[in-house]
C-alpha positions as CSV (number, residue, x, y, z in Angstrom):
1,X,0.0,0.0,0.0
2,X,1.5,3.4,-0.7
3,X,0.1,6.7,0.9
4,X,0.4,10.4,-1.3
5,X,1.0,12.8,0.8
6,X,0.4,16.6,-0.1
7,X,-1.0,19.6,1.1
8,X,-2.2,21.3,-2.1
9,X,-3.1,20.3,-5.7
10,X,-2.2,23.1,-8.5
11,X,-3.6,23.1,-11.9
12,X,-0.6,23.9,-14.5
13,X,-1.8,27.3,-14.9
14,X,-0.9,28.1,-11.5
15,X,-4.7,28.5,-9.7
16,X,-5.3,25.9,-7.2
17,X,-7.9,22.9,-7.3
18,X,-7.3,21.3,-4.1
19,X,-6.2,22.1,-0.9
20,X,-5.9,20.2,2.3
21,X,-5.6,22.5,5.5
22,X,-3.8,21.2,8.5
23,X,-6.6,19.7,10.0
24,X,-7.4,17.6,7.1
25,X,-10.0,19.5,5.7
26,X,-10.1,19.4,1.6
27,X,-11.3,22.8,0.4
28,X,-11.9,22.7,-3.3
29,X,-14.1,25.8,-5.1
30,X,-17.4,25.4,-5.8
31,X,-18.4,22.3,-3.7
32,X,-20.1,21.8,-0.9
33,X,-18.4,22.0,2.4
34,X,-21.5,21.4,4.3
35,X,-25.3,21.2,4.8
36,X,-27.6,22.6,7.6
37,X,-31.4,21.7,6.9
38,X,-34.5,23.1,9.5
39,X,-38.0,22.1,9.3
40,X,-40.7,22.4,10.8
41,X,-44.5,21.4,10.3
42,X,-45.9,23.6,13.5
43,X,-49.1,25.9,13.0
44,X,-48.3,29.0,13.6
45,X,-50.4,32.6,13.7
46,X,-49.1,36.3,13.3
47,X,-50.4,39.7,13.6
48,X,-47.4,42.1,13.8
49,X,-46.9,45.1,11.5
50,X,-43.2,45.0,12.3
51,X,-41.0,42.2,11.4
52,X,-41.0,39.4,14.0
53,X,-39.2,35.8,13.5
54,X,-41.3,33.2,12.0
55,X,-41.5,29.6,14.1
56,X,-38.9,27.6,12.8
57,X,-37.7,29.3,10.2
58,X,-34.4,29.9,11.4
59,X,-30.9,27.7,10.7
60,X,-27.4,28.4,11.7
61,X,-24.4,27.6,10.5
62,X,-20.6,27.9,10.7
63,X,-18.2,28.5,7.8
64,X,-15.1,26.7,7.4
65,X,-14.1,29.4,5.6
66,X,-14.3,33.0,5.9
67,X,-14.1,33.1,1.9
68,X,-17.3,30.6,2.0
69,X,-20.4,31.2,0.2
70,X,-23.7,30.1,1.6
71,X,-26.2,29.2,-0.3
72,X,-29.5,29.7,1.2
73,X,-33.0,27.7,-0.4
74,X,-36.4,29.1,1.6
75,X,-39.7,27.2,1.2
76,X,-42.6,28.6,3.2
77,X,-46.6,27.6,3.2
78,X,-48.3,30.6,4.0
79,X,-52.0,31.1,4.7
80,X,-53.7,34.7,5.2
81,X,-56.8,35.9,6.8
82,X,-58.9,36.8,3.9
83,X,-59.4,39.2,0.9
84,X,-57.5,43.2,1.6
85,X,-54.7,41.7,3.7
86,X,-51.2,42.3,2.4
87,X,-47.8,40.2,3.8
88,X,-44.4,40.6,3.3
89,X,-41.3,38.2,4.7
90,X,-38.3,38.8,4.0
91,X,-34.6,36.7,4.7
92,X,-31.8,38.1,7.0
93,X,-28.4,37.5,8.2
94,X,-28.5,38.1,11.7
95,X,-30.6,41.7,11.8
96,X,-29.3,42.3,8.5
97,X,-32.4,41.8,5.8
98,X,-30.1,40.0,3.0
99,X,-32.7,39.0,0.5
100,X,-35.3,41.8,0.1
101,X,-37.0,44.6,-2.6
102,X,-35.9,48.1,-1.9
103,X,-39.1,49.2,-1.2
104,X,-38.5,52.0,1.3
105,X,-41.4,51.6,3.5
106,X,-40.3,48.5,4.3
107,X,-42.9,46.2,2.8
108,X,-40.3,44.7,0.7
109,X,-39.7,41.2,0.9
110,X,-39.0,37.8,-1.0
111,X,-42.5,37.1,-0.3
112,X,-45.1,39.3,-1.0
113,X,-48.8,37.9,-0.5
114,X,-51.8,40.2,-1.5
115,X,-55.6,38.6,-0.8
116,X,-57.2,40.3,-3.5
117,X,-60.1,37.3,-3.6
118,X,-62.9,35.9,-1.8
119,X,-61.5,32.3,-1.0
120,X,-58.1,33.5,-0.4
121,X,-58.8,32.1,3.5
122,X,-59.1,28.3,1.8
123,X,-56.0,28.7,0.7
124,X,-52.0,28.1,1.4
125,X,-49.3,29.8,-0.7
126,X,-46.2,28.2,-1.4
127,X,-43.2,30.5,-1.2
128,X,-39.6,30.1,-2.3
129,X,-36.4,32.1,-1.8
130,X,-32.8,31.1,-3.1
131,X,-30.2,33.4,-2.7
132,X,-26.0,33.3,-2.2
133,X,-24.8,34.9,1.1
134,X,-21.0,36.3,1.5
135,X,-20.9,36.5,5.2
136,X,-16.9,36.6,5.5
137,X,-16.6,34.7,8.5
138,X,-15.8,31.4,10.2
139,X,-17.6,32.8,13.3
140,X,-21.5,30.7,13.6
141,X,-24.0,32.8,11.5
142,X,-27.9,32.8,11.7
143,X,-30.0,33.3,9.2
144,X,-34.1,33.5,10.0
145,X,-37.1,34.3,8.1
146,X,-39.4,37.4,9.1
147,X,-42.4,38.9,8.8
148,X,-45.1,41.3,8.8
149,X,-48.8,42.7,8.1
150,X,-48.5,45.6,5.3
151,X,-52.5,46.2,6.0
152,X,-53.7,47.8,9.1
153,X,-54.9,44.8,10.5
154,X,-55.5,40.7,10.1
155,X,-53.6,37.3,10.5
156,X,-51.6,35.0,8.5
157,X,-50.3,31.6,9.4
158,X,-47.5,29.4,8.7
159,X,-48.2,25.7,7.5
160,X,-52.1,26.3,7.6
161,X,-54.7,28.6,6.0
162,X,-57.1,30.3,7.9
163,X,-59.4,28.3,9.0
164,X,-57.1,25.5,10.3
165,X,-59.7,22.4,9.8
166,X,-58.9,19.2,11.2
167,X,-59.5,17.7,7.4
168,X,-57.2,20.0,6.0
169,X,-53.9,19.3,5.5
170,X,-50.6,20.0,7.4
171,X,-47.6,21.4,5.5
172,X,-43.9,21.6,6.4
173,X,-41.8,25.0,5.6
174,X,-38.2,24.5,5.6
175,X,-34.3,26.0,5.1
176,X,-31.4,24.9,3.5
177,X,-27.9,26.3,4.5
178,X,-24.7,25.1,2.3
179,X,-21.9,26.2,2.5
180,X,-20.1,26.8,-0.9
181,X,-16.0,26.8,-0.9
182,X,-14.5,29.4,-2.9
């Protein structure tokens, strides 16, 4: 049996493809150095008009490598009150909204629910986010959904619509962290 040992692979142009830190770790661009996954199938209700945390919608994670990217994959069910209710959520690092409109009276967000319909209350909206996060640090980072009433007043729900029957189906909302070497 031989063993090879080395600390670094370089490509013959001089960039490096592989390298192998002193704690064994490979680091090699553009693969995944690791996975964090949350989920949670809890019914929750909320009637802020200021961004507060959504139930279970957070993950943390902690780079390897402070030149990491981390990719972040959001899916949320969402049910709202009823017709002339507006919602926003929107993804941040921390307190630091990372995946949002510019809307400047804060109503941005990666999700943006109007009910607009009579039967809006039977329903619950899937929502998606996927974004890449540079957060320059090896240090453990959180990153959490959040959100908000737009309308003067009303309730919406994670994993449930509005009425919240017992023959109605549950639904799960999760987040993906991975971490991305560079």
């Amino acid at each position: 049996m031989s063993i090879l040992k080395v600390q670094q692979l370089q490509h013959t142009n001089g960039t490096v493809g592989l390298d192998i830190n002193t704690s064994g770790s490979v680091h090699m661009p553009g693969h995944v150095v690791q996975a964090i996954y949350s989920e949670t199938d809890s019914r929750a209700s909320y009637t802020s008009t200021s961004f507060v945390d959504v139930t279970g919608m957070t993950a943390t994670i902690t780079p390897k490598y402070n030149t990491s990217k981390i990719l972040v994959q959001v899916c949320m069910n969402i049910g709202i009150q009823n017709a002339a209710f507006n919602l926003s959520c929107t993804l941040f690092r921390g307190s630091t909204a990372i995946f949002a409109g510019t809307d400047t009276s804060n109503k941005q967000g990666f999700v943006q629910i109007e009910g607009n319909t009579t039967g809006g209350q039977y329903k619950i909206y899937n929502q998606t986010a996927t974004t890449l996060d540079a957060p320059a640090t090896t240090s453990a980072v959180v990153y959490k959904v959040a959100g908000r009433i737009n309308t003067p007043a009303g309730t919406w729900y994670l994993n449930r619509n509005h009425y919240n029957h017992v023959d109605q189906g549950n639904t799960k909302s999760s987040m993906t962290l991975l971490e991305i070497a560079q």
